[in-house]
C-alpha positions as a Python dict, from the first residue, in 0.01 Angstrom:
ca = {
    (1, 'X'): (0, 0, 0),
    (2, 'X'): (123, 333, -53),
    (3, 'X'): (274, 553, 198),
    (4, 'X'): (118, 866, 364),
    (5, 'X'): (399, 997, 539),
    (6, 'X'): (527, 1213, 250),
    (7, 'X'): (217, 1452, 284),
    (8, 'X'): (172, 1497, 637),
    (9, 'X'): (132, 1904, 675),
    (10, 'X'): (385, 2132, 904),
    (11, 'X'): (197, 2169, 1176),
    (12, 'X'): (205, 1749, 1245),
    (13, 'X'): (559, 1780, 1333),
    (14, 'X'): (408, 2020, 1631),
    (15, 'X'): (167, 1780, 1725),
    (16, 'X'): (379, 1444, 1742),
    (17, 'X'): (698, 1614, 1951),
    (18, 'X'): (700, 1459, 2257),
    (19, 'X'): (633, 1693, 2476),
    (20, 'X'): (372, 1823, 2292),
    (21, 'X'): (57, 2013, 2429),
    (22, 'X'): (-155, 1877, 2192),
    (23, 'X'): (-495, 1995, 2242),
    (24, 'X'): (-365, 2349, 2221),
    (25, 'X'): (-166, 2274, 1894),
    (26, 'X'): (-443, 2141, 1726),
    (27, 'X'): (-718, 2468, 1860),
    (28, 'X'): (-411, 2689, 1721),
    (29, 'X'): (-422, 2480, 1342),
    (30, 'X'): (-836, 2497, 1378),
    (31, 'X'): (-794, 2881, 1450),
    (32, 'X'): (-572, 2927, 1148),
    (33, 'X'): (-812, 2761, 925),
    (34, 'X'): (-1081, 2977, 1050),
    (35, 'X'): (-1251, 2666, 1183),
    (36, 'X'): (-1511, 2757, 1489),
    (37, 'X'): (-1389, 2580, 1792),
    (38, 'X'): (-1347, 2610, 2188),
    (39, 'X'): (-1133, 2409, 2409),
    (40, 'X'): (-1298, 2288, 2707),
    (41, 'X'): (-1141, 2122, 3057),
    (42, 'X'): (-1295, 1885, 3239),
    (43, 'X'): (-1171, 1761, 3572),
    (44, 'X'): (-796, 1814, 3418),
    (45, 'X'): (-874, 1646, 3095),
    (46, 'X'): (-875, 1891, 2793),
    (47, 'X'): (-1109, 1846, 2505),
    (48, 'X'): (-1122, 2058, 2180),
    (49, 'X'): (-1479, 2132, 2038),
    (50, 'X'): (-1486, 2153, 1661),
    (51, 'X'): (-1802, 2234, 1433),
    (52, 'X'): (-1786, 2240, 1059),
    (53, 'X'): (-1864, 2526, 872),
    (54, 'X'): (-2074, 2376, 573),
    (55, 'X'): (-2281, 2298, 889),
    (56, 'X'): (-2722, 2245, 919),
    (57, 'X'): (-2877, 2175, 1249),
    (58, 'X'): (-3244, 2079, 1306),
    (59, 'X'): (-3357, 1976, 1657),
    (60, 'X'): (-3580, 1721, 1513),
    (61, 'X'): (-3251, 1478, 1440),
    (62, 'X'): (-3021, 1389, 1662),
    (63, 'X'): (-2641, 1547, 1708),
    (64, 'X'): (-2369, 1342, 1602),
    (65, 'X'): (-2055, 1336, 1777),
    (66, 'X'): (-1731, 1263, 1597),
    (67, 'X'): (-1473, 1206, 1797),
    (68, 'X'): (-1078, 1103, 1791),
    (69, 'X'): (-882, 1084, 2120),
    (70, 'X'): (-553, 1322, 2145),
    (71, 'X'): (-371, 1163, 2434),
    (72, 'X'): (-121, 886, 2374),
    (73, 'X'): (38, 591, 2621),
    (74, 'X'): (377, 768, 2759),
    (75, 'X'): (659, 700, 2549),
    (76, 'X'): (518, 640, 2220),
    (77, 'X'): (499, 844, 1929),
    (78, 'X'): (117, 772, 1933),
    (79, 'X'): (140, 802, 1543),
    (80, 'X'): (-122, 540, 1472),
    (81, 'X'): (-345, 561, 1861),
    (82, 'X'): (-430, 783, 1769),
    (83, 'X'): (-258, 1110, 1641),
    (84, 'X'): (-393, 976, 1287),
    (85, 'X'): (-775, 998, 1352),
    (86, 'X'): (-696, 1365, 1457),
    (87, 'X'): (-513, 1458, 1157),
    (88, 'X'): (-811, 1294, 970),
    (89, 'X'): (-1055, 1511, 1176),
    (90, 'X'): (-892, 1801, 1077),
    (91, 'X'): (-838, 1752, 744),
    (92, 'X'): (-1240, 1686, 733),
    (93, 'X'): (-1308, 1983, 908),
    (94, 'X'): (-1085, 2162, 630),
    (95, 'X'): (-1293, 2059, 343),
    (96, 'X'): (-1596, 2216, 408),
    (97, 'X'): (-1822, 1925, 322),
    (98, 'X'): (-2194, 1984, 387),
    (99, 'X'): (-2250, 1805, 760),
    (100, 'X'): (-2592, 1766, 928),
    (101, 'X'): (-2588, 1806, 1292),
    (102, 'X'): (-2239, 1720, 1333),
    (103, 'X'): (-1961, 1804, 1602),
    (104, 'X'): (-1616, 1709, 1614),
    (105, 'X'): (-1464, 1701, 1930),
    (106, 'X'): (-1099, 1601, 1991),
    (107, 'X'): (-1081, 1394, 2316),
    (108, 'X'): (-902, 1316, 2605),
    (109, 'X'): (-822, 1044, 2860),
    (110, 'X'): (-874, 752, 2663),
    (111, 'X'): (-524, 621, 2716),
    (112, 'X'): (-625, 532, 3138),
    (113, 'X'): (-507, 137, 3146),
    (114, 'X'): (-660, 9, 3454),
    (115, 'X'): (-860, 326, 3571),
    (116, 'X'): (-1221, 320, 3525),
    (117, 'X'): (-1442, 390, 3256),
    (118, 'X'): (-1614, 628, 3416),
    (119, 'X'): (-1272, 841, 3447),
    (120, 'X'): (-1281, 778, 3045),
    (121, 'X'): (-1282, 1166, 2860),
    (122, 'X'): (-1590, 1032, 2631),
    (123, 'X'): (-1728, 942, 2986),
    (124, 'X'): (-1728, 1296, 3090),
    (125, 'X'): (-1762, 1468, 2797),
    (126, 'X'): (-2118, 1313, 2804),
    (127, 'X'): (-2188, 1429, 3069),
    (128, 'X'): (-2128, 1748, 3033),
    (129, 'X'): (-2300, 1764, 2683),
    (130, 'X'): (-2609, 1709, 2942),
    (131, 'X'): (-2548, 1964, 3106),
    (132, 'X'): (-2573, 2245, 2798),
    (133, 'X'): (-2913, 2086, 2722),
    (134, 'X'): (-2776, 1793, 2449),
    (135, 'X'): (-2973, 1506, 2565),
    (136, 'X'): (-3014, 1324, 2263),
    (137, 'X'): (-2659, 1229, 2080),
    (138, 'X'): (-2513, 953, 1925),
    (139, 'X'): (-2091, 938, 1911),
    (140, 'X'): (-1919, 859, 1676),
    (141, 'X'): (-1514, 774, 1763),
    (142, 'X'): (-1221, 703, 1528),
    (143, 'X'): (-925, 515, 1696),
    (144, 'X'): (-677, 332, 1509),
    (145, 'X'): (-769, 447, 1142),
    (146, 'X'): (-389, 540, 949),
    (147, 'X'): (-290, 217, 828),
    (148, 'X'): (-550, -27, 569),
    (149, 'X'): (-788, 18, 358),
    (150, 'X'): (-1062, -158, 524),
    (151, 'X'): (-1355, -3, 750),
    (152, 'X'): (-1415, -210, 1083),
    (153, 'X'): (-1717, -105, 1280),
    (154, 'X'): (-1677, -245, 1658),
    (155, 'X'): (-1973, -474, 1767),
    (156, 'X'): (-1857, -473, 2150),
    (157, 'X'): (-2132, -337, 2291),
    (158, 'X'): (-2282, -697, 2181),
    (159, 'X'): (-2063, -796, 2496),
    (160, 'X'): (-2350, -615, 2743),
    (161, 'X'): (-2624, -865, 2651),
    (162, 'X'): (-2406, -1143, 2666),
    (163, 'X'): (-2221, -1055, 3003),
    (164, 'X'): (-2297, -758, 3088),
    (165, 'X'): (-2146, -763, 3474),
    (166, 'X'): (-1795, -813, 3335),
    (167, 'X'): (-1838, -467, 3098),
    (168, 'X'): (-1942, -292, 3444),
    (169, 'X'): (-1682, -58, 3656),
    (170, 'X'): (-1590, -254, 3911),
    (171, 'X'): (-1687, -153, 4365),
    (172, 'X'): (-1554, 133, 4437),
    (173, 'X'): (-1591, 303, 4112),
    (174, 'X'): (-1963, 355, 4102),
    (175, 'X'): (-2251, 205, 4151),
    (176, 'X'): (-2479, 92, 3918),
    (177, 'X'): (-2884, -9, 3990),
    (178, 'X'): (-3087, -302, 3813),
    (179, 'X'): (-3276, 30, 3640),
    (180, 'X'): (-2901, 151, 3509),
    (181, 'X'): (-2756, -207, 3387),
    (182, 'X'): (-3125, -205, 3194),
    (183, 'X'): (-3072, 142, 3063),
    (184, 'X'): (-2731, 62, 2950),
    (185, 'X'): (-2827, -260, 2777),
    (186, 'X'): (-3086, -51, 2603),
    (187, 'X'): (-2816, 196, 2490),
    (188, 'X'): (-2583, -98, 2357),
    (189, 'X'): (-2807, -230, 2121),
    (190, 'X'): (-2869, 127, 1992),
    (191, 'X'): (-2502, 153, 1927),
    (192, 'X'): (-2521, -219, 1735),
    (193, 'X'): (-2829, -107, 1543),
    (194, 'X'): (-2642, 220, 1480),
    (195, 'X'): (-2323, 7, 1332),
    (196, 'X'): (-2566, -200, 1103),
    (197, 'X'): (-2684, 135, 945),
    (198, 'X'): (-2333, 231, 900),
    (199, 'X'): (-2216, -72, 720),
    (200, 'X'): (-2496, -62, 530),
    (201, 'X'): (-2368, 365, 445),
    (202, 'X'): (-2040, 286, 327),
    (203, 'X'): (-2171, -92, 126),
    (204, 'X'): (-1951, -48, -216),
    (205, 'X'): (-1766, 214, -105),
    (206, 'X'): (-1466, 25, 87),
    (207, 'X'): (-1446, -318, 209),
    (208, 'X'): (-1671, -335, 576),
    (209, 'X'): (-1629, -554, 864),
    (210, 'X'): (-1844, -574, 1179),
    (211, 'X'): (-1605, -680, 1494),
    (212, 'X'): (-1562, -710, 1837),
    (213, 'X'): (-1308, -505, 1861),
    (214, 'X'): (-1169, -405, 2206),
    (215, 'X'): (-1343, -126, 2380),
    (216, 'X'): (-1231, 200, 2353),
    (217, 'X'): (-1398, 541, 2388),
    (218, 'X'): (-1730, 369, 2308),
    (219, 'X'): (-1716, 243, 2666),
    (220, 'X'): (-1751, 540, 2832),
    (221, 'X'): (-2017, 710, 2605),
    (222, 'X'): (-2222, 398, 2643),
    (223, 'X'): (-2194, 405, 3069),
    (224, 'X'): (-2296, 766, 3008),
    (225, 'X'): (-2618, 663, 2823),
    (226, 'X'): (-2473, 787, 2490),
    (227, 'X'): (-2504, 505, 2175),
    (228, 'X'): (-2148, 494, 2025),
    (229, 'X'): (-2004, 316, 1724),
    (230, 'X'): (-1614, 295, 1720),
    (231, 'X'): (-1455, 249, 1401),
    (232, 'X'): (-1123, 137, 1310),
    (233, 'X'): (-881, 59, 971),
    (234, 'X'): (-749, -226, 926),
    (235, 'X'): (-547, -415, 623),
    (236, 'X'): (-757, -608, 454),
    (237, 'X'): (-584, -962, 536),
    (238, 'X'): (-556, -826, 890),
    (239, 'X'): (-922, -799, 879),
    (240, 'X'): (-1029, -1102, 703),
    (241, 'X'): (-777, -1309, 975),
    (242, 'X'): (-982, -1101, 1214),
    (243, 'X'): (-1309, -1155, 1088),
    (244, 'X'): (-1200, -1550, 1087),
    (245, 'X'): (-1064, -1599, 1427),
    (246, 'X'): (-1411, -1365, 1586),
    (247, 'X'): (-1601, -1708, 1509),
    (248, 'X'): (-1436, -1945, 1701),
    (249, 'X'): (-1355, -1965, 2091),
    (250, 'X'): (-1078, -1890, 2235),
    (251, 'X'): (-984, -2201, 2359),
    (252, 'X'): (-1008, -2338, 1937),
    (253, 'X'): (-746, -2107, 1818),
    (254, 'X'): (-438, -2304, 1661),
    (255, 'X'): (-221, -2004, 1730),
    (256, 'X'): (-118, -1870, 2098),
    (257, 'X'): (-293, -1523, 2188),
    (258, 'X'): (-19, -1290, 2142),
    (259, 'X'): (-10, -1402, 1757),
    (260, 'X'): (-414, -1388, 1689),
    (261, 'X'): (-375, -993, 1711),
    (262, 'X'): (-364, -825, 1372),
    (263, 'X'): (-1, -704, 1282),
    (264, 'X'): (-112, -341, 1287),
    (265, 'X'): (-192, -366, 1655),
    (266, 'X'): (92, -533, 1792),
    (267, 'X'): (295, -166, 1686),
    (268, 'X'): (5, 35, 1945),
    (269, 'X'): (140, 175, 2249),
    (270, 'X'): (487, 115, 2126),
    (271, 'X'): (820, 323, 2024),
    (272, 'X'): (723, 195, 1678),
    (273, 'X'): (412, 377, 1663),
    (274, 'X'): (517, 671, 1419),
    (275, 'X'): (395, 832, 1075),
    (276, 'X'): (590, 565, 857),
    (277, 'X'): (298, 333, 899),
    (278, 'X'): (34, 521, 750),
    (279, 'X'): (-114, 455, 408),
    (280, 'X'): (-297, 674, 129),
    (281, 'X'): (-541, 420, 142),
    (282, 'X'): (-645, 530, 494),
    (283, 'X'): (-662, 843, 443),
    (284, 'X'): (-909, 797, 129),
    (285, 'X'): (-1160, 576, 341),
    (286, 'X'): (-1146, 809, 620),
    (287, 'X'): (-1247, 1079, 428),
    (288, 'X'): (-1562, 884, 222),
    (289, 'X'): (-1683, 778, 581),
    (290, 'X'): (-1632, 1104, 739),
    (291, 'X'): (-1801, 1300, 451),
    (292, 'X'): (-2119, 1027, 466),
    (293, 'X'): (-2117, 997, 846),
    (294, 'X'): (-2167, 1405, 845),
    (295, 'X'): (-2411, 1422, 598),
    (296, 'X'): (-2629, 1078, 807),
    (297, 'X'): (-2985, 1216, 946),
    (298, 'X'): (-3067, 998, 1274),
    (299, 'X'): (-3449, 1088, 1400),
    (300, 'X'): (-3455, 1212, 1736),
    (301, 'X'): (-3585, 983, 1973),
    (302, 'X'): (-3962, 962, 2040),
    (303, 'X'): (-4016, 1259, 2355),
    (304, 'X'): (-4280, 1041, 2627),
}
């Protein structure tokens, strides 16, 4: 597949230093491209509000929210998780496409490891989307998407009807009632209906796959009662080994765990994480799903 790395713009250089504050680089790159955004904070974590300027809003659909985490694991370049999705963000933002109740938002506090998901930034940027009267959203995050040129839409929110306990923060980190679990259930088959209709979006326009994939910021928009579909690139043999191994158990696997994870993953949260492993290819589907997903009307829900 053919490189990317060749066309990254100036600023990236900014964003990928280490030491990089890089919420505020990319606010500075949105304000240079006269692109309407605020940066809010939230209990430490700093999130950058985008909204496209080819923009219609009607209160009769719901808001989408697209969203790619900034923050990386310490140490690594973060080049693929997930410094790509942002560069795609921006570039969509850039292009002025006609968008339908869309928001971009560039998140933080994804990368937590053991914390819980109600620390997650999607977590508490739902939250406080509540509380400026947005009660009615569906989110939309990109994580992994620089390398491929296949889409995969992440069915783990299947995971809450099947065992839902084990998907739950654990004592100590919030408690959840019998009316909640039910609530959240509710909201993760939203998010699997919402994935269907996706696929379905992009049929014919890039090779689809519908996953498990591992949890990421869709966790924490689904505690917070927000559907979610994450979606993910993937090389196509990567995702047809995927797509192969998601059918059987575990236990039926010929090859030992550390090998059944796609090639492109076992570089994540790594010094090997840079811009050399991002394709054109990537970059092409990103921007067909980005342009459709901003253009998708989803009907408010039903007001008892």
């Amino acid at each position: 597949m053919e490189k990317f790395s060749s066309s990254l713009p100036p600023w990236f250089s900014s964003f990928m230093a280490i030491n990089a504050d890089r919420s505020r680089v990319i606010k500075e790159v949105l304000d240079k491209k006269g692109i309407k955004n605020s940066l809010l904070e939230l209990e430490g974590a700093l999130f950058v509000l985008a909204w496209p300027k080819n923009s219609e809003m009607d209160e009769y659909y719901r808001v989408k929210i697209i969203s790619a985490h900034h923050d990386r694991v310490p140490g690594s370049p973060g080049a693929l998780d997930n410094s790509a999705a942002c560069l795609q963000l921006v570039n969509f933002l850039e292009k002025e496409a006609a968008s339908f109740n869309t928001m971009a938002v560039f998140t933080d506090r994804e990368e937590l490891g053991y914390f819980s998901p109600m620390e997650q930034g999607s977590f508490l940027l739902s939250k406080a989307m509540e509380n400026y009267g947005f009660r009615d959203m569906a989110s939309f995050p990109l994580d992994v998407t620089g390398c491929g040129d296949s889409l995969v839409l992440s069915l783990a929110p299947m995971h809450f009807s099947e065992n839902q306990n084990a998907m739950l923060p654990k004592p100590g980190s919030g408690a959840i009632t019998e009316a909640g679990k039910t609530a959240i259930k509710k909201i993760a088959e939203e998010s699997m209906a919402l994935a269907d209709s996706l696929a379905r979006m992009m049929a014919g326009r890039a090779p689809v796959y519908c996953l498990s994939l591992p949890f990421g910021e869709d966790l924490g928009y689904i505690l917070a009662g927000m559907p979610s579909v994450l979606a993910s690139v993937l090389p196509r043999p990567e995702a047809d080994a995927l797509a192969a191994g998601s059918s059987l158990p575990a236990w039926a696997s010929l090859e030992q765990p550390g090998c059944r994870s796609p090639a492109t993953w076992q570089i994540l949260h790594s010094r090997e994480d840079s811009p050399e492993h991002f394709t054109a290819s990537a970059f092409e589907l990103m921007d067909k799903y980005l342009t459709r997903l901003a253009g998708l009307r989803l009907p408010a829900r039903i007001k008892g």
